[in-house]
N, C-alpha and C positions, 0 to 999 in steps of 0.2 A: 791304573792310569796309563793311557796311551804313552807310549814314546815318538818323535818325531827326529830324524835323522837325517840334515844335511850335510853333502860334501859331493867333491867333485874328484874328477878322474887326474885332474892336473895338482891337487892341494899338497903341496911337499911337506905338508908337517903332520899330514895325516893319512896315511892310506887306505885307498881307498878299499883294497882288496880285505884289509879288518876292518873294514866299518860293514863291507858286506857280509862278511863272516859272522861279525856279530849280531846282525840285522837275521839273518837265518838262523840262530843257532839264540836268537829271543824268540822269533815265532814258532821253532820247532815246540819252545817252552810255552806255546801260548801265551805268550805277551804279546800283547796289542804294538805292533808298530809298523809305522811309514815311514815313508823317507822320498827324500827327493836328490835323484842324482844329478849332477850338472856336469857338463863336457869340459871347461877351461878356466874356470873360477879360480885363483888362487884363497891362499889362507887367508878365512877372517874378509874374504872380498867377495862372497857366493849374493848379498842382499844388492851389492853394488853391481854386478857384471850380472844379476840374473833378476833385476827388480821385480818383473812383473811375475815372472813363474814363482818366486821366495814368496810373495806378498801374498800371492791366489792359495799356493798351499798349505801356507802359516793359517791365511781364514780358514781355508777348509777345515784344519786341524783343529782349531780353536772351536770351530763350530760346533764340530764330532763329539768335544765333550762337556761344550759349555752350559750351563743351564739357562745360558744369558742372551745368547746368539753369540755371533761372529763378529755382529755391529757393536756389540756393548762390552768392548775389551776392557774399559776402565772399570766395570763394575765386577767384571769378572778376575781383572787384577787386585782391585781391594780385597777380594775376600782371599783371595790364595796368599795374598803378602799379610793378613790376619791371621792367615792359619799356620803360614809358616811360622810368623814371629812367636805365634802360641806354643809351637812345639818348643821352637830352642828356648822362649822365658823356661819351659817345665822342663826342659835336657841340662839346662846350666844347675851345676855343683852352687851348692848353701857356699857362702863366705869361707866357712871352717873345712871346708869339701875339699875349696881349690885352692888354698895356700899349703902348699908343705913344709913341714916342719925341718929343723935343723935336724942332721944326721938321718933323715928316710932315707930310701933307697925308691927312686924312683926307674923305672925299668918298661922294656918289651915283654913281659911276662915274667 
């Protein structure tokens, strides 16, 4: 699965200098990923101060590995929010799983 990596050079709650780090040091690993840098975007405000270039790139993205196109985001959300909810129903613990009893020890290891 592709990854896609937005942020900009001004975002104070992320830097930007590990997001690049990270971004090379997934492709060294062969992981698929892009990214889109922006020059002044604050946090969580990169779709607002950069509308057109966020929107162009998010299609591009989507396209790259939708089976659906770029234009059929809806049909391409149903199935990934299907698949998602598939795994966590079969990751969640039976009733008897996820109550603990009086006196365990529940722990980091």
């Amino acid at each position: 699965m592709p990854l896609l990596f937005v942020y900009s050079l001004q975002d104070s709650a992320c830097d930007f200098r590990f997001v690049e780090a990270t971004v090379q040091r997934l492709r060294r690993a062969r992981v698929d990923v892009q990214s889109l840098r922006l020059e002044d975007s604050a946090h969580l405000s990169h779709l607002q101060a950069y509308a057109e270039d966020y929107e162009l790139r998010l299609k591009d993205f989507r396209a790259y590995f939708s089976p659906f196109g770029a234009d059929d985001w809806s049909s391409m959300d149903r199935v990934l929010l299907r698949k998602a909810a598939s795994r966590v129903a079969h990751s969640q613990p039976s009733h008897d799983q996820s109550q603990a009893r009086a006196g365990d020890h529940i722990g980091w290891g």
